[in-house]
N, C-alpha and C positions, 0 to 999 in steps of 0.2 A: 620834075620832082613832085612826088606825091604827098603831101600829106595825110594821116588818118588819125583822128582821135579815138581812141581803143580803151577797153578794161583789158588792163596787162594780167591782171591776178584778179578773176572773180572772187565775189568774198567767201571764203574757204578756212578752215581751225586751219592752223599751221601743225607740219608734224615734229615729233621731239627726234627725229634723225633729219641730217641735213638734206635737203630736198630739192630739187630744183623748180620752180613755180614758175617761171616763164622764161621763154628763148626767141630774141629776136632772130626769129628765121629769114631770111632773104632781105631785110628789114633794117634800117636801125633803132632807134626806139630813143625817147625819152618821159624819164617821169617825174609826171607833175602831182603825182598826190600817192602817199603811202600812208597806209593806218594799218594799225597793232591795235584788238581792243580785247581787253581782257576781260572773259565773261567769268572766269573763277572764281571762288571764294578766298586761293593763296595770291603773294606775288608770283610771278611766272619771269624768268629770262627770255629775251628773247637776242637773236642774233642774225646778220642780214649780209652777206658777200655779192658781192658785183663782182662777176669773172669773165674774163675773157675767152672766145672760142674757143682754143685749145690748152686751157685752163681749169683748173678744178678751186673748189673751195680750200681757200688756205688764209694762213695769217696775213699774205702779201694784199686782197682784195677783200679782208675782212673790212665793213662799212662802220657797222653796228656790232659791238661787242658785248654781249650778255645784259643788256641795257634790263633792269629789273622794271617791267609795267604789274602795276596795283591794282589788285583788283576794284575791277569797273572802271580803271582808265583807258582811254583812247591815247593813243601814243602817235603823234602825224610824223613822224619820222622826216626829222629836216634836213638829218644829214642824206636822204636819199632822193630828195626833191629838187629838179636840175639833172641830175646824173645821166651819162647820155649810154649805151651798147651798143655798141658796132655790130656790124651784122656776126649771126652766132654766138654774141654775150647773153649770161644769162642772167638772172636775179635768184639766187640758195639760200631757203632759209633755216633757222632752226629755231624749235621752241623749247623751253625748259622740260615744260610737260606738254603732254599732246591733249587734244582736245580741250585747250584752255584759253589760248590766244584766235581771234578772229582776225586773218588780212587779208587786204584787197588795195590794189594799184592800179588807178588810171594813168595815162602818159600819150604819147603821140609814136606812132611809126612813121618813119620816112623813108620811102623809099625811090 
């Protein structure tokens, strides 16, 4: 078994349609840091699903629910911190608006 400490989500604006921003390909993954930082002048929604391989974004793997981040807040996302994907899970997210929220996720793949 492998270890690798990785950036799962270079830091990247989140988009306002659901997205998928990373997939443990041949892998499994866990992560250990997620941030939400709102560089806007409004509040921004934001929202976060952990889905399984032959799974789509839905209410069943929704993590984070419209969680409202303030502008110029850093939001470290606890509920997504530990969370582990199976090989082929992915991390979906959504933003209220686009170009307003900044994420980025380090975590570990094992394979």
């Amino acid at each position: 078994m492998t270890v690798t400490v990785k950036v799962l989500i270079p830091a990247k604006q989140a988009e306002n349609a659901q997205t998928t921003q990373y997939t443990a390909t041949n892998v499994k993954a866990i992560i250990d840091k997620f941030t939400v930082t709102n560089t806007s002048a409004n509040n921004v929604t934001f929202s976060c699903n952990l889905v399984t391989v032959t799974g789509s974004a839905a209410a069943s793997n929704l993590i984070i629910d419209a969680r409202t981040i303030v502008p110029d807040e850093t939001y470290t996302c606890p509920e997504l911190v530990g969370q582990a994907l199976d090989v082929g899970g992915f991390i979906s997210t959504l933003a209220g608006t686009a170009t307003s929220l900044t994420i980025r996720a380090s975590g570990r793949e094992i394979s």
